[in-house]
C-alpha positions in Angstrom: -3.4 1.6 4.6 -1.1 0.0 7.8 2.2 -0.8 8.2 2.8 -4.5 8.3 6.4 -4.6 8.5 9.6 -3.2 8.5 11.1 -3.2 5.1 10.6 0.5 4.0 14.0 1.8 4.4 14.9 0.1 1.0 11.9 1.5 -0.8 12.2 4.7 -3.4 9.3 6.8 -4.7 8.9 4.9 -8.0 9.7 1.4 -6.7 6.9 -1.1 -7.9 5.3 -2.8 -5.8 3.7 -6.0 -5.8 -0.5 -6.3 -6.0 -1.4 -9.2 -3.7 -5.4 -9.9 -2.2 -5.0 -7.7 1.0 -2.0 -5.3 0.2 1.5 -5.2 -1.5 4.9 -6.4 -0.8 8.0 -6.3 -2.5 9.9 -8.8 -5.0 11.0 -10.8 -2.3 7.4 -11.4 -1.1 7.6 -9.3 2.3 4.8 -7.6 3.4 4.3 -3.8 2.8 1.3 -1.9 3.8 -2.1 -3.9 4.4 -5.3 -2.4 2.7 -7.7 -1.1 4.9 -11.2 -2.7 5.0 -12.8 0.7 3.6 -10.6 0.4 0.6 -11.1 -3.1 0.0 -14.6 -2.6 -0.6 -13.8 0.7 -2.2 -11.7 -2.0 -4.9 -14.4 -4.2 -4.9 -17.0 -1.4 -5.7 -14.4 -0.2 -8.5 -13.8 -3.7 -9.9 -17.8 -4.0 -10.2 -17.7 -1.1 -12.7 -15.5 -3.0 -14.8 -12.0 -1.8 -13.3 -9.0 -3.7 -12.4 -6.0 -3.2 -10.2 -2.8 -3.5 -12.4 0.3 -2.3 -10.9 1.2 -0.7 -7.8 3.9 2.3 -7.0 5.9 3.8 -4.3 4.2 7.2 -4.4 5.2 8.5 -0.9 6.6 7.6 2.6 5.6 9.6 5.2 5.8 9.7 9.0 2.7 9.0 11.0 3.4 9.2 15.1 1.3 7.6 17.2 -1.1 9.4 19.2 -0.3 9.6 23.1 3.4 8.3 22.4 6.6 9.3 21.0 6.4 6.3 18.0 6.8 7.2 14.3 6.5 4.9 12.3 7.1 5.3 8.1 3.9 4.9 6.2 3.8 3.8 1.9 1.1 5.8 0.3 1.0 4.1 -3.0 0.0 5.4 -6.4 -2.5 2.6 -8.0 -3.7 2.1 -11.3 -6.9 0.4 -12.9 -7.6 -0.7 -16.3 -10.8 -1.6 -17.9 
């Protein structure tokens, strides 16, 4: 999961987030974190077995620097849930 933008300094573990077809974003409709491609097929593999994603969480925000440079950047992990 990426870093699309730069709305995290409002976000709390707990905040909900909101499911959309590549990622999440907020109430206001801003962009969050970005799926990867690996787990967008890892969804689509789950959703085969009868699974679907419901709701979204704040879970952690961590710091990821950039290798070779002095960039961090804040990072969502999010805590997902899927219901038959």
């Amino acid at each position: 999961m990426t870093l699309s933008c730069c709305f995290i300094e409002e976000l709390l573990s707990g905040d909900v987030l909101i499911i959309n077809e590549d990622g999440c974003s907020n109430a206001k409709g801003e962009s969050l974190l970005k799926f990867s491609k690996q787990f967008l097929a890892t969804i689509a593999s789950v959703q085969q077995e009868g699974y679907q994603l419901k709701e979204a969480k704040v879970n952690f925000i961590v710091y990821w620097k950039k290798p070779d440079t002095d960039i961090e950047l804040k990072i969502i992990l999010p805590e997902l849930y899927f219901e038959r």
